[in-house]
Backbone of each chain as ProteinMPNN parsed JSONL, in Angstrom:
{"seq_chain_A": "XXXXXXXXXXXXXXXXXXXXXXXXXXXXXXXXXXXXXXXXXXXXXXXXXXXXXXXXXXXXXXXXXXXXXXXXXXXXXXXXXXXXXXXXXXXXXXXXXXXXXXXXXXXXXXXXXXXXXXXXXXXXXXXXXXXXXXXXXXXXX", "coords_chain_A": {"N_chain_A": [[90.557, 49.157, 129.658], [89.611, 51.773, 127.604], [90.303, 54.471, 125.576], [89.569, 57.79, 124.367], [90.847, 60.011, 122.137], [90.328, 63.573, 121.807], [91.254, 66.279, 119.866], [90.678, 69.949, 120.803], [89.461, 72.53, 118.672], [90.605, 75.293, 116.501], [88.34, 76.813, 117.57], [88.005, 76.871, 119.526], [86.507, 75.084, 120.792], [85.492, 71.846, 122.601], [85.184, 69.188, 120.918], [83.989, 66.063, 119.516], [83.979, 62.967, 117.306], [81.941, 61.591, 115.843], [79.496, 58.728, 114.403], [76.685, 58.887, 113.048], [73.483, 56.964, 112.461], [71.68, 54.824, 110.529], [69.18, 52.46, 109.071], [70.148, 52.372, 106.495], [71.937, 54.385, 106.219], [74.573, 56.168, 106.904], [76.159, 58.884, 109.23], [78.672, 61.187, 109.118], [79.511, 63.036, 111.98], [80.93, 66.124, 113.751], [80.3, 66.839, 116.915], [79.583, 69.263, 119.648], [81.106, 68.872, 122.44], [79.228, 69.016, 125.41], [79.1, 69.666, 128.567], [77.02, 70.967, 129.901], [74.379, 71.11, 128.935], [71.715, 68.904, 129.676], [71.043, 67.215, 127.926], [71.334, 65.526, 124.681], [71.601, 67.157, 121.615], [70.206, 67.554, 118.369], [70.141, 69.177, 114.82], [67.364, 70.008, 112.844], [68.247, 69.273, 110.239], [69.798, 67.191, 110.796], [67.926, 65.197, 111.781], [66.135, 64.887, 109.909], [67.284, 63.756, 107.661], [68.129, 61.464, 108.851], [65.793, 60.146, 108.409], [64.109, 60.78, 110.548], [60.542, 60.262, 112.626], [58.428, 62.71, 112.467], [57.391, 64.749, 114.437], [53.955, 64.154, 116.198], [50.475, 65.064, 116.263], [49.496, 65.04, 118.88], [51.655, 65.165, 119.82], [52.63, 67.728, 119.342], [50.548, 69.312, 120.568], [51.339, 68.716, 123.097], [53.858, 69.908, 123.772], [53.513, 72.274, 124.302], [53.683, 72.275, 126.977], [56.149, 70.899, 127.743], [59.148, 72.3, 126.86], [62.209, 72.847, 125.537], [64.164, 74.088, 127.251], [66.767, 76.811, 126.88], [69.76, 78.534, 128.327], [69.804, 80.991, 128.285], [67.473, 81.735, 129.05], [65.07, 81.625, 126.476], [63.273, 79.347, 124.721], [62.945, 76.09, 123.078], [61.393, 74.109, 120.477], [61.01, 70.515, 120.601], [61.279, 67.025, 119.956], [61.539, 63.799, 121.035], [63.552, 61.458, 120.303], [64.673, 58.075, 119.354], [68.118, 57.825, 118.469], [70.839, 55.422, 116.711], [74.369, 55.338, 117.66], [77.74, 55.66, 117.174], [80.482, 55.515, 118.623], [84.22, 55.933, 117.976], [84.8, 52.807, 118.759], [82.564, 52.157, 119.92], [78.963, 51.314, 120.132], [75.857, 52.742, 120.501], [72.472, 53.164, 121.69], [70.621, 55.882, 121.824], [68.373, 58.427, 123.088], [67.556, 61.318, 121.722], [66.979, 64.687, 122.006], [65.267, 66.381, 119.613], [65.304, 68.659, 117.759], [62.983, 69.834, 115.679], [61.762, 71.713, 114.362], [64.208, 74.005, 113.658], [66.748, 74.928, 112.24], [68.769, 76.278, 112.45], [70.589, 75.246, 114.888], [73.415, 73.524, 117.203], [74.221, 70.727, 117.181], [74.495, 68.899, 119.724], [76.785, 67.091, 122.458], [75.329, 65.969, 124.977], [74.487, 65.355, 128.636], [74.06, 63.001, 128.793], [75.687, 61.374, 127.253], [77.728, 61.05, 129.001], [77.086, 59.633, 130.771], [77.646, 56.764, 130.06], [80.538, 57.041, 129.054], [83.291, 57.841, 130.896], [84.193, 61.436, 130.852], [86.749, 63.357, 130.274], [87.591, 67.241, 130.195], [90.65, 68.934, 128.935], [91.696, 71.601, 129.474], [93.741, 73.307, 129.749], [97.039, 72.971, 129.278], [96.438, 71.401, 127.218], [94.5, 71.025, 125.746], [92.141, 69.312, 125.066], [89.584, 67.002, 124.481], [88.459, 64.183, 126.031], [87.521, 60.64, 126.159], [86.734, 58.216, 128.265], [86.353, 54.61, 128.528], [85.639, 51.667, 130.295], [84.543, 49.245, 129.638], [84.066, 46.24, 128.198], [83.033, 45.062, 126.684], [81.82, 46.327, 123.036], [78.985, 46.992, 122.293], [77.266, 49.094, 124.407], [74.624, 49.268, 125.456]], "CA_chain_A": [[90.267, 50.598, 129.518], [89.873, 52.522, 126.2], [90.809, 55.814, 126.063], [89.578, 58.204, 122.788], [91.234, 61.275, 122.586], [89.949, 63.99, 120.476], [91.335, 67.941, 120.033], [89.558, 71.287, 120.645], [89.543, 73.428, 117.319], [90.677, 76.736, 116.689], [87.06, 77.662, 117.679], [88.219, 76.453, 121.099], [85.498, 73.851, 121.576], [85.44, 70.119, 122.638], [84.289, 68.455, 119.448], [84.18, 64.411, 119.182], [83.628, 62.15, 116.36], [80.94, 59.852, 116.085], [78.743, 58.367, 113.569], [74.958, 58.28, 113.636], [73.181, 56.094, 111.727], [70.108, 53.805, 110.559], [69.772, 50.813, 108.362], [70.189, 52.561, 104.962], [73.17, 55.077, 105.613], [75.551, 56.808, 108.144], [76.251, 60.525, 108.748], [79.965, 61.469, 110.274], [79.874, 64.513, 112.196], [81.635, 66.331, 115.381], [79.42, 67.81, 117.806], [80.159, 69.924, 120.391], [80.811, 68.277, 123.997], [78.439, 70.045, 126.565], [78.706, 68.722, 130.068], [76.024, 71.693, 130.61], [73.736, 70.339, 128.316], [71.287, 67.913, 130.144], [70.922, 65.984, 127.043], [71.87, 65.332, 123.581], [70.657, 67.831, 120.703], [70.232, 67.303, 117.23], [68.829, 70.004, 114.798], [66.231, 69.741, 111.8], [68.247, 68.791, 109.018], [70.216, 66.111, 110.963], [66.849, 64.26, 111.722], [65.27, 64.411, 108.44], [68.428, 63.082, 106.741], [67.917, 60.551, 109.246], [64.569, 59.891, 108.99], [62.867, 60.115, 112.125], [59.362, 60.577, 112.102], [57.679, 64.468, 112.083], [56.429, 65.01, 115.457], [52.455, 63.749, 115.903], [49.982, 65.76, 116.744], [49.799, 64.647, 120.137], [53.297, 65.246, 120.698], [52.688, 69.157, 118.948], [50.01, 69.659, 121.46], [52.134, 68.607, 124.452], [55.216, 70.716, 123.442], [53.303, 73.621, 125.534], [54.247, 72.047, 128.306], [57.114, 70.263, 127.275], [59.731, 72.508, 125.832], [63.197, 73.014, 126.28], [65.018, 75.378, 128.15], [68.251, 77.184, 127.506], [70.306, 79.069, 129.698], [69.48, 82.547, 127.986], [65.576, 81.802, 129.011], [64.581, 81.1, 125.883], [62.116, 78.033, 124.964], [62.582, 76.041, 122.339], [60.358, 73.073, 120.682], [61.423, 69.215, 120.332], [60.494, 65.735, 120.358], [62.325, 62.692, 121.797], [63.721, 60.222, 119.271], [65.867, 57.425, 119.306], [69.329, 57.165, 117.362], [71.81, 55.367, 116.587], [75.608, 56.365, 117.575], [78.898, 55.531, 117.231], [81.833, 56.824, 118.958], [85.206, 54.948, 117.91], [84.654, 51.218, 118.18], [81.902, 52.237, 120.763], [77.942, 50.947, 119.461], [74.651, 52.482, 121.31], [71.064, 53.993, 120.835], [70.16, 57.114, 122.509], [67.171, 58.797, 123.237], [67.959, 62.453, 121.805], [65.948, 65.924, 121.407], [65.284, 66.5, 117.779], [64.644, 70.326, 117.007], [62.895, 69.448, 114.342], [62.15, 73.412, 113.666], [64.909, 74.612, 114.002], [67.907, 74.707, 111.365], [70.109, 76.843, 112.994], [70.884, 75.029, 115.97], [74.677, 73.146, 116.99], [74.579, 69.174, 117.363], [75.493, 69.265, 121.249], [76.592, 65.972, 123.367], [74.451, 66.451, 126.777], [75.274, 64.732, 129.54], [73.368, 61.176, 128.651], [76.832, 60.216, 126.922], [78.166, 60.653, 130.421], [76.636, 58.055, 131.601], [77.87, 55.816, 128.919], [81.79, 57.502, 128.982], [84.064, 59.522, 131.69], [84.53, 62.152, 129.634], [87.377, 64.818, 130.682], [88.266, 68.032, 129.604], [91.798, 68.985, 129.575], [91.495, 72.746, 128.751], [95.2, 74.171, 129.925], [97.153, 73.627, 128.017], [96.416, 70.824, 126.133], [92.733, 71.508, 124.672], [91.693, 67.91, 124.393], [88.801, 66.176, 125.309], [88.901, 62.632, 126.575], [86.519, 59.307, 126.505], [87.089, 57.067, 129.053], [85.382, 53.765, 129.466], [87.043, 50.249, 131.068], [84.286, 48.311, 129.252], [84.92, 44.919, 127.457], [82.225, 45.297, 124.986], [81.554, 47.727, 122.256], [77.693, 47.784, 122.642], [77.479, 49.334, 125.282], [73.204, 49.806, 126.133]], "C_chain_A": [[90.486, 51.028, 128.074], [89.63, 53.487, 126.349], [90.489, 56.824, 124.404], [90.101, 59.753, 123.23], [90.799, 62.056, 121.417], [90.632, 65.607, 120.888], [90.432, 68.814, 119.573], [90.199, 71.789, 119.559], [90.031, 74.562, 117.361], [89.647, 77.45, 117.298], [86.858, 77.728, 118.938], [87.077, 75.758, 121.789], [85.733, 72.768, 121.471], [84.72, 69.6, 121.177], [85.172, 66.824, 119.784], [83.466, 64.089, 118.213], [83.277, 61.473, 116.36], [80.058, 59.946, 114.084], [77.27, 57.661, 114.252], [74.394, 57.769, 112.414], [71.912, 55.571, 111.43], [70.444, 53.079, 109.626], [70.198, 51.298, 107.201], [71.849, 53.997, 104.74], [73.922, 55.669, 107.361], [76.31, 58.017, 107.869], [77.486, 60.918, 110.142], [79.968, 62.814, 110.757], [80.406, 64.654, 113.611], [80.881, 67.667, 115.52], [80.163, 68.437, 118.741], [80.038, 69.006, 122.076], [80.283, 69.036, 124.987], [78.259, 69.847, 127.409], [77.201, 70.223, 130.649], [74.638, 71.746, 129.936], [73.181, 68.448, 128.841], [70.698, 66.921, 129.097], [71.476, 66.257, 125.765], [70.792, 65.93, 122.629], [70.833, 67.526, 119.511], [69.239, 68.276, 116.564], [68.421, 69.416, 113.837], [66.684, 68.761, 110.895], [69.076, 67.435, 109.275], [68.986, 64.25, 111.137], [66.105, 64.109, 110.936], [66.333, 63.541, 107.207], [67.875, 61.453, 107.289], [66.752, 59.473, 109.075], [63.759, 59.991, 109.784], [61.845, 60.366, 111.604], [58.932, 61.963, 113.209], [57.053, 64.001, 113.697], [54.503, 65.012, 115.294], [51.691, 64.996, 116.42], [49.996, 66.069, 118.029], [50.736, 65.54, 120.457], [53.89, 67.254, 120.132], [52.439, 69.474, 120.553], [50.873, 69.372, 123.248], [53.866, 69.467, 124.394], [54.773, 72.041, 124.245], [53.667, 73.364, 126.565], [55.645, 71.51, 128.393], [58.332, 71.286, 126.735], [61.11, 72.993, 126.564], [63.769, 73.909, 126.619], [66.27, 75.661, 128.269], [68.559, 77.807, 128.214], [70.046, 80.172, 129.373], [67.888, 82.602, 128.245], [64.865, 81.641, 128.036], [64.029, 79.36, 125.804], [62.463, 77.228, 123.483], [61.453, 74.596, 121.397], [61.045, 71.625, 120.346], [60.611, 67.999, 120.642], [61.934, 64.8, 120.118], [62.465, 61.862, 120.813], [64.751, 59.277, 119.218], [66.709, 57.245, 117.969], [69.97, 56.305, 117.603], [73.183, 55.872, 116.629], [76.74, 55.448, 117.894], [79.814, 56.231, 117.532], [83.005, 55.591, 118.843], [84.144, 53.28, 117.462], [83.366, 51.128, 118.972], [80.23, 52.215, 120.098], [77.144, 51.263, 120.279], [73.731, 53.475, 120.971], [71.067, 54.438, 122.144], [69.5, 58.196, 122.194], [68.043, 60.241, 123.119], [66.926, 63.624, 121.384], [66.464, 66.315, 120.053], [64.578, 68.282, 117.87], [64.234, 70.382, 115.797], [62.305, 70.38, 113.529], [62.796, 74.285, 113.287], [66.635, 74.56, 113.268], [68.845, 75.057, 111.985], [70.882, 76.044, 114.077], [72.217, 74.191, 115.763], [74.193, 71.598, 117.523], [75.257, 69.234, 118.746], [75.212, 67.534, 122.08], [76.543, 66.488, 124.77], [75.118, 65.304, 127.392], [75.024, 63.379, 129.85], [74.587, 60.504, 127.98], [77.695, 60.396, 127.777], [78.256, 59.937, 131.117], [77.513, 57.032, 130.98], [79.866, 55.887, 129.152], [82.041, 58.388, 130.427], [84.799, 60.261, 130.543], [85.508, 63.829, 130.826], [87.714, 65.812, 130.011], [89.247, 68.694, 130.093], [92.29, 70.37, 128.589], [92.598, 73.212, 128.817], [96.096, 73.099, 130.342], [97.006, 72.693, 127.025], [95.669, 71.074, 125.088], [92.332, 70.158, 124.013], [90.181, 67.391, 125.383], [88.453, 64.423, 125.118], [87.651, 61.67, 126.896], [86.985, 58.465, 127.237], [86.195, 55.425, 128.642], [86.414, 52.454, 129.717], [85.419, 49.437, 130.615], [84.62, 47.331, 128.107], [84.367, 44.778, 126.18], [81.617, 46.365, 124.412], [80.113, 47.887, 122.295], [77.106, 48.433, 124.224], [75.818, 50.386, 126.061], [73.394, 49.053, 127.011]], "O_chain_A": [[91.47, 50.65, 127.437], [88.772, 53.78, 127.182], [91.155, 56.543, 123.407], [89.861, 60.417, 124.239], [90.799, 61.594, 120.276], [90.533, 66.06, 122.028], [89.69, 68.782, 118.591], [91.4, 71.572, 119.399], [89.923, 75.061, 118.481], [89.852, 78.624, 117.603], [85.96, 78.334, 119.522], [86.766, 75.814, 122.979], [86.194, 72.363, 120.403], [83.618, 69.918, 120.728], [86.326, 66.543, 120.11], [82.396, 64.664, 118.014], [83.805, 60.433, 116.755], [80.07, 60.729, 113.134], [76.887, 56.824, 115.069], [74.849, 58.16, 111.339], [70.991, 55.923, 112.167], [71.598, 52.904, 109.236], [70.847, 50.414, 106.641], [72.481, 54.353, 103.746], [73.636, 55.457, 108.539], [76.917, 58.296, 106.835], [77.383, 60.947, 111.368], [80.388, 63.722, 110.039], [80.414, 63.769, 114.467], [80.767, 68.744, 114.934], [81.378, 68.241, 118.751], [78.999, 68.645, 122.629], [81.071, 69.846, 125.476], [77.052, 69.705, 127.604], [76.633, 70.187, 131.74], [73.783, 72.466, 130.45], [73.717, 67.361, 128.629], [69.981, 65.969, 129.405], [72.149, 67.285, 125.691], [69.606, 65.602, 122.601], [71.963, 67.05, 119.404], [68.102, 68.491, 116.983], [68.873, 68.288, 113.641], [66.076, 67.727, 110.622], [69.17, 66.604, 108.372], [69.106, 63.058, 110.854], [65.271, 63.211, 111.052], [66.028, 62.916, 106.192], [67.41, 60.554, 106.589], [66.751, 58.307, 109.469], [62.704, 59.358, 109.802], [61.773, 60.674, 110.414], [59.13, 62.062, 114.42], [56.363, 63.005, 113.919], [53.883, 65.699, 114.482], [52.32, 65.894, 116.98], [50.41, 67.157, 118.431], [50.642, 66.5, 121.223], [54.943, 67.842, 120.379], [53.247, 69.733, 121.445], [50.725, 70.022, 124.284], [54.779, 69.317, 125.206], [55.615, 72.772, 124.766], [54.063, 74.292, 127.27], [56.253, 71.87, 129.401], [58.555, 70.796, 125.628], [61.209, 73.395, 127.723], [63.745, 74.796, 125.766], [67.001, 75.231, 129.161], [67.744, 77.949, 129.125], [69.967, 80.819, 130.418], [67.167, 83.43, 127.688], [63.702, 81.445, 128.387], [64.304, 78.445, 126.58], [62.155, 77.969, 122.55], [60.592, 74.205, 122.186], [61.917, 71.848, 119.505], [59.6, 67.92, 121.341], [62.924, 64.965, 119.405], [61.413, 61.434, 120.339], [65.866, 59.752, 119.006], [66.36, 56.791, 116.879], [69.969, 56.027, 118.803], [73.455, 56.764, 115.825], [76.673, 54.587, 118.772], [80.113, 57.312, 117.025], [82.863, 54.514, 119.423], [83.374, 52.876, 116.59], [82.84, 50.022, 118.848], [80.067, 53.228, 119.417], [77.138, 50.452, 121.206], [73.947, 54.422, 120.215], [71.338, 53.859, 123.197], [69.813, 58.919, 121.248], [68.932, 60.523, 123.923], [66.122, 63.436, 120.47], [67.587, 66.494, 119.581], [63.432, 68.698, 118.038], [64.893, 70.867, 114.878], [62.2, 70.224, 112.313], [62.37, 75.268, 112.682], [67.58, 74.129, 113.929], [69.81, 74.314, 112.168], [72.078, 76.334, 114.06], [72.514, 73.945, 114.593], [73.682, 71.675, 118.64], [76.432, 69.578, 118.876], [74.151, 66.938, 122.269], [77.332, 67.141, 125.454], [75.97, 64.543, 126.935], [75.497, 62.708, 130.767], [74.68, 59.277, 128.027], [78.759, 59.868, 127.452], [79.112, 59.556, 131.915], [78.186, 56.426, 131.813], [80.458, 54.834, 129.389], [81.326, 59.262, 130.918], [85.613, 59.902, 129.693], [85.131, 64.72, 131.587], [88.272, 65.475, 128.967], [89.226, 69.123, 131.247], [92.912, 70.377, 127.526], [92.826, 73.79, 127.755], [96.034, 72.458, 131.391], [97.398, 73.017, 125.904], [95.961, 71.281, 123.91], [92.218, 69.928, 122.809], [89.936, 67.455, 126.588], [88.266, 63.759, 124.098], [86.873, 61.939, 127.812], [87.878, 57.8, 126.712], [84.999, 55.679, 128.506], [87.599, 52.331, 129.407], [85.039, 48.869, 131.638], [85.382, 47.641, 127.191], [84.842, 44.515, 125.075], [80.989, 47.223, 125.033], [79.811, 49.079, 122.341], [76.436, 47.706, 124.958], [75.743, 51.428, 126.713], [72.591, 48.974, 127.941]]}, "seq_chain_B": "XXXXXXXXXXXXXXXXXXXXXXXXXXXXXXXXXXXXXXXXXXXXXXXXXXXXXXXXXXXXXXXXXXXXXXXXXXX", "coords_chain_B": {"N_chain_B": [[75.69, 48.823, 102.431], [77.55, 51.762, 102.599], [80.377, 50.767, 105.079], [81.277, 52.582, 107.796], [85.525, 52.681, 108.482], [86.442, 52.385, 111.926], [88.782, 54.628, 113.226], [91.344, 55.071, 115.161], [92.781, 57.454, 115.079], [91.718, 60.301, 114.475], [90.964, 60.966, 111.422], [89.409, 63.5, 110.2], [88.514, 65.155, 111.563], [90.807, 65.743, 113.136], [92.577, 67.195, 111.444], [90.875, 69.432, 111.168], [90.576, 70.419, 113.605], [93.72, 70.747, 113.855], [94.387, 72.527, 111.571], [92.388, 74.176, 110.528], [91.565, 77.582, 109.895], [91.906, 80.663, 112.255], [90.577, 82.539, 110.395], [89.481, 81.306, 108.578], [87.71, 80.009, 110.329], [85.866, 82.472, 110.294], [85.358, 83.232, 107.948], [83.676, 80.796, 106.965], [81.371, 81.24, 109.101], [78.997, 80.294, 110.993], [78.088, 78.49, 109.604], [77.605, 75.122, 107.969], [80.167, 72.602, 107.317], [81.888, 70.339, 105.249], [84.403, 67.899, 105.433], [87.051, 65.947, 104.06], [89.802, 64.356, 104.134], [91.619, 66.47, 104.357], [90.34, 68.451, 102.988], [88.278, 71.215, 102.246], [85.281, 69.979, 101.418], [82.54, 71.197, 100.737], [80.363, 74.051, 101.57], [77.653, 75.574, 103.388], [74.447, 77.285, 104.913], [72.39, 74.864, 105.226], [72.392, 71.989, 106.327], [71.542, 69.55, 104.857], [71.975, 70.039, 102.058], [74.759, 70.572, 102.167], [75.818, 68.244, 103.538], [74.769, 66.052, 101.033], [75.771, 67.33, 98.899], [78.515, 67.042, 99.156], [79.11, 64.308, 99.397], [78.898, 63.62, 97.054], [81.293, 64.08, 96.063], [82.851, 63.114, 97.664], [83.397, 59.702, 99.389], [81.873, 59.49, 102.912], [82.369, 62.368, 104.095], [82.937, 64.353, 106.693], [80.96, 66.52, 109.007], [80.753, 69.76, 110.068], [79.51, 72.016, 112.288], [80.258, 75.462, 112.334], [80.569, 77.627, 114.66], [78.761, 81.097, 115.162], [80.724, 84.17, 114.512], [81.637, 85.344, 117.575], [79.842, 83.832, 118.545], [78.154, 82.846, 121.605], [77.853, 79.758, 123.31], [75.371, 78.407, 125.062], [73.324, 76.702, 125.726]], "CA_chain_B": [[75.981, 50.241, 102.948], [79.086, 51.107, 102.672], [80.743, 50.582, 106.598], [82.672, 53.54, 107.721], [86.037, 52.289, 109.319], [86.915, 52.842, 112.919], [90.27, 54.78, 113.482], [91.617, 56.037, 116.29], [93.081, 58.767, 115.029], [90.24, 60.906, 113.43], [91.871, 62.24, 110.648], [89.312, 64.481, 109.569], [88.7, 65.857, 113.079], [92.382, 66.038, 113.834], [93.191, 67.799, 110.427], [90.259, 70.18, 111.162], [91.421, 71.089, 115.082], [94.734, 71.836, 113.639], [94.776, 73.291, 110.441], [91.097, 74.907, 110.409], [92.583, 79.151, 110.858], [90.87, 81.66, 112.479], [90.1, 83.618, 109.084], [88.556, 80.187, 107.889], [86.149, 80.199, 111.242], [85.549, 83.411, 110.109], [84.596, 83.083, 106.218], [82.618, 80.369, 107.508], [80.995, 81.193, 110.585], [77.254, 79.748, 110.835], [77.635, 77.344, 108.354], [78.117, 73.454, 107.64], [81.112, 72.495, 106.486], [81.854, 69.261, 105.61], [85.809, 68.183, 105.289], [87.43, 65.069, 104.085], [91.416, 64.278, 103.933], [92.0, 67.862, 104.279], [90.124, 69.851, 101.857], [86.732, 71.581, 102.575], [84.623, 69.649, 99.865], [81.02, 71.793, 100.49], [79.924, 74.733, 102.9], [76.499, 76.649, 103.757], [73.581, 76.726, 105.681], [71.525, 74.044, 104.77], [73.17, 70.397, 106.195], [71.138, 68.605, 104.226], [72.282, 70.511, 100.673], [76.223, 69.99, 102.139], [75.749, 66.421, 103.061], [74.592, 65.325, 99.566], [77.022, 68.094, 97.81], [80.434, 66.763, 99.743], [78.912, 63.121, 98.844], [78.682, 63.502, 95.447], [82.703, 64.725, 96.077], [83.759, 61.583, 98.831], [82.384, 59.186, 100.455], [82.133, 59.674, 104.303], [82.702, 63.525, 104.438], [82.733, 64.717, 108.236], [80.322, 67.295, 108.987], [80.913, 69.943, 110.952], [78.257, 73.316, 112.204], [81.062, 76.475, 112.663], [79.841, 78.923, 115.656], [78.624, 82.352, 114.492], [81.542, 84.86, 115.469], [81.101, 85.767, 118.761], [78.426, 83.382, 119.26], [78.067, 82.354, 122.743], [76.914, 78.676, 123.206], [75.065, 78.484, 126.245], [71.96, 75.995, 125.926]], "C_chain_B": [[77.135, 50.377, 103.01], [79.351, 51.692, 104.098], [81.77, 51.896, 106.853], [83.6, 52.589, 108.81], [86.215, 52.715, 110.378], [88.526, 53.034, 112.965], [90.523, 55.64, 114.359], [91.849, 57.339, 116.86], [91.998, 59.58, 113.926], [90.608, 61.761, 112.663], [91.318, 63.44, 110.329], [88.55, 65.741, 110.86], [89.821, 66.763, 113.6], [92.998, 66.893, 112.946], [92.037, 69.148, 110.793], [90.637, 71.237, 112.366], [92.576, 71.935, 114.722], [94.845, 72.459, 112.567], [93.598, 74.362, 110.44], [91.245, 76.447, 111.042], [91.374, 79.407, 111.64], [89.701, 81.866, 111.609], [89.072, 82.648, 108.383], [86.902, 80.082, 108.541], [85.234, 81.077, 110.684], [84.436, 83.549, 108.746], [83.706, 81.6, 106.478], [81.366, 80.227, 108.455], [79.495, 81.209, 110.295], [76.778, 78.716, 110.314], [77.954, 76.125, 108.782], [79.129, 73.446, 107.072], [81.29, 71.124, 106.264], [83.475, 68.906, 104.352], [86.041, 66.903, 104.77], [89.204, 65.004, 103.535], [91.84, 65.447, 103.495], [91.662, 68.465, 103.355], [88.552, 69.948, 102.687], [85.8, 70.969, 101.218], [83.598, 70.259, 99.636], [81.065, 72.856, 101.958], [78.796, 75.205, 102.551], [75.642, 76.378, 104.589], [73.1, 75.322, 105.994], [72.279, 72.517, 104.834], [72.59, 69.495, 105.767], [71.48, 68.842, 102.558], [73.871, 69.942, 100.746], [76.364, 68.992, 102.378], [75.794, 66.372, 101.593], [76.082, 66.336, 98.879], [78.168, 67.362, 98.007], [80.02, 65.245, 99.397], [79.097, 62.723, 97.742], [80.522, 63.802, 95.161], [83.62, 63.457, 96.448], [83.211, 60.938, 99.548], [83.078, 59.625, 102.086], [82.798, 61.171, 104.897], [82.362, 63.701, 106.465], [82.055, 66.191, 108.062], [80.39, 68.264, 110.347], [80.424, 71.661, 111.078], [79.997, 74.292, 113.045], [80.13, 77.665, 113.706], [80.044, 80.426, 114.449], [79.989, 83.129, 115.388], [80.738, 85.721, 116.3], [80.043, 85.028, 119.256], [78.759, 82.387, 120.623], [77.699, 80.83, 123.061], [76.418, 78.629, 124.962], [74.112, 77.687, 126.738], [72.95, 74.614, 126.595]], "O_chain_B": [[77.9, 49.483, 103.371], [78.838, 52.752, 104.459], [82.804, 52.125, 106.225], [83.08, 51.921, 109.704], [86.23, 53.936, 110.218], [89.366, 52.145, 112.828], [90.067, 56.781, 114.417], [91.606, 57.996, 117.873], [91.698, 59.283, 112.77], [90.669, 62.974, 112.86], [92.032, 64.424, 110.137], [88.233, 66.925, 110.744], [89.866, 67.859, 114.158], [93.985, 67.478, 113.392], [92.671, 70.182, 110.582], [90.905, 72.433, 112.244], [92.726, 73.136, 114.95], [95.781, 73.249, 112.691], [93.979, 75.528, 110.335], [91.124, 76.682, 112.244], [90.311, 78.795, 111.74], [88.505, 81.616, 111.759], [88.074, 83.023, 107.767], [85.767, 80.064, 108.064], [84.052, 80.776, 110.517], [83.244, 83.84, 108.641], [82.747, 81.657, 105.708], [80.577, 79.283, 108.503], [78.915, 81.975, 109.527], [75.691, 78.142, 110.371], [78.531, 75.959, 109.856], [79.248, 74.283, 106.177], [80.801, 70.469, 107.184], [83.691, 69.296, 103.205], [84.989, 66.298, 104.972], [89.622, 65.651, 102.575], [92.383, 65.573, 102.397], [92.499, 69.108, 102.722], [87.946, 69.148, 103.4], [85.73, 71.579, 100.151], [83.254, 70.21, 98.455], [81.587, 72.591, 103.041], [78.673, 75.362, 101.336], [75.77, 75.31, 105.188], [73.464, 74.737, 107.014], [72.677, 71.919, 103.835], [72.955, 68.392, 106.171], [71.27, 67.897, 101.797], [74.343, 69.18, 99.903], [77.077, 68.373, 101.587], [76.831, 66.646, 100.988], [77.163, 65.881, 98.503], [78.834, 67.034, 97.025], [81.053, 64.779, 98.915], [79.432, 61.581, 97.427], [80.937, 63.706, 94.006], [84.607, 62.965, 95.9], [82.486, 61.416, 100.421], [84.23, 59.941, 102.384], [83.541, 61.218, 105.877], [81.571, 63.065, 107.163], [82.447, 66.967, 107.189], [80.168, 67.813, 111.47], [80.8, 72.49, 110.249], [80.64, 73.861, 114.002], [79.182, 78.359, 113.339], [80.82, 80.721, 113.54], [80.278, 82.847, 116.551], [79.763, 86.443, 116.094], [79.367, 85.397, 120.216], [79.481, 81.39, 120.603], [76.478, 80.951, 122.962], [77.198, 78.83, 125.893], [73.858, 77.72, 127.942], [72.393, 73.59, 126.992]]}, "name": "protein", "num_of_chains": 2, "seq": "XXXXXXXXXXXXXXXXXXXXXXXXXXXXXXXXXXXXXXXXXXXXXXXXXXXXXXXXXXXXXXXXXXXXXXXXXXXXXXXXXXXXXXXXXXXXXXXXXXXXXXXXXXXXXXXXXXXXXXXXXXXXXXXXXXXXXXXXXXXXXXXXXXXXXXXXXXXXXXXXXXXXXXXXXXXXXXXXXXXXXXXXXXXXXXXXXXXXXXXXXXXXXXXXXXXXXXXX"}
């Protein structure tokens, strides 16, 4: 079992530390943990640092149908891209929505690194949130 | 490239949780910040201007988006 423990902020949110990556560099940041967040967000300027590639035409034109949905009813637009991520000693690629309009937005872990981790939050009174996993190896697709 | 190390304890996480005030949320709130062994090395909008800025400062700055006050997260 390995166990990562990370503390909530004055700002009183879950934040964990990972590193995302590609072959030429690596970018440390702490996102926000969102078990209400059905996936993993990333905004503009994290995926152009990165590289990905600019949404195709194609993949414009299908964003009418396609687009994501927060909880205030708003819409907003993305495309699907695989990263790289590191959490601790922990190594795996995951398929995340790229807002690749959208500057403002917060870096949020959805609930696809759920799968991957039991992840608890231990809001009163500690204010920590917790990675579980009981696997043997660090890549962990 | 240079490798970042793995450490358990995330210093610049763990220095941010506890030391990072209110008043700081505050005079930051919206922005990027990006921290390393306890100092703020770069803040503003634009996380692709505070990347490179806090780089040019330390390697392996931690990057981290401050909620607007009062902002709700809800997506």
């Amino acid at each position: 079992m390995v166990r990562i423990i990370f503390s909530y902020g004055q700002d009183e949110r879950p934040r964990a530390e990972v590193i995302i990556y590609n072959d030429i560099k690596e970018i440390k940041l702490a996102p926000i943990v969102d078990s209400g967040a059905d996936t993993t967000v990333i905004p503009q300027g994290i995926g152009e640092e990165l590289g990905l590639i600019p949404p195709t035409e194609k993949e414009i034109r299908e964003l009418k149908e396609e687009r994501l949905s927060c909880a205030d009813g708003n819409c907003i637009d993305y495309v699907v891209r695989k990263i790289k991520m590191k959490i601790d000693c922990f190594d795996f690629e995951l398929d995340v929505c790229w807002l690749f309009n959208n500057k403002n937005s917060h870096f949020l872990l959805g609930r696809d690194i759920f799968e991957k981790f039991d992840i608890l939050f231990k809001q009163n009174p500690a204010k920590k949130v917790i990675f579980e996993s009981d696997k043997n190896i660090f890549n962990i697709n | 490239m240079e490798k970042i190390n793995f450490l358990r304890t995330e210093k610049d996480l763990d220095w941010f949780s506890k030391n990072f005030s209110k008043e700081e949320l505050e005079e930051h709130s919206g922005e990027w910040i990006a921290v390393k062994n306890g100092k703020v090395l770069s803040f503003g909008d634009d996380f692709r201007e505070v990347l490179n800025d806090a780089k040019n400062k330390a390697d392996n700055p931690l990057l981290i988006k401050i909620a607007k006050k009062k902002e709700i997260l809800i997506c």
